[in-house]
C-alpha positions, 0 to 999 in steps of 0.5 A: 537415790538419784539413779532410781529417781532417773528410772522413774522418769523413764518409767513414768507408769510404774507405781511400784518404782515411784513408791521406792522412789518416795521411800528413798527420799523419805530416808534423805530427808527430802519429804516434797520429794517423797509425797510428790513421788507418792501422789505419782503412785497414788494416781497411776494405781487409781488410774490402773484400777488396782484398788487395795494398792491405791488405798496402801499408797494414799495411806502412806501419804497420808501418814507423810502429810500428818507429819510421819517421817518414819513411815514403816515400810515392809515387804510383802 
């Protein structure tokens, strides 16, 4: 967890990164870290345009800030 968190600081514009990064908090237990990593994906992808990404994150962190730990994560 830390050495992504580390990739994250080096690649402040990477959406895709700090989702991981809050998925990999979300599993330690470490849930500020996980929705302040998702606000940072949220952002960058409203920032960057991308939509239907954007509308994918902020529900996932709404799903966080409602309290849902367990959030299901799958791969596309």
């Amino acid at each position: 967890m830390l050495v992504l968190r580390e990739v994250c600081y080096r690649a402040l514009d990477d959406a895709r990164l700090w989702t991981l990064y809050a998925v990999a908090c979300l599993r330690a237990g470490k849930r500020a870290d996980a929705e302040s990593a998702l606000r940072q994906a949220v952002w960058l992808r409203q920032r960057d345009r991308h939509t239907h990404k954007a509308r994918v994150t902020l529900e996932l962190l709404r799903e966080l800030l409602a309290g849902n730990d367990t959030l299901r994560v799958q791969a596309a």
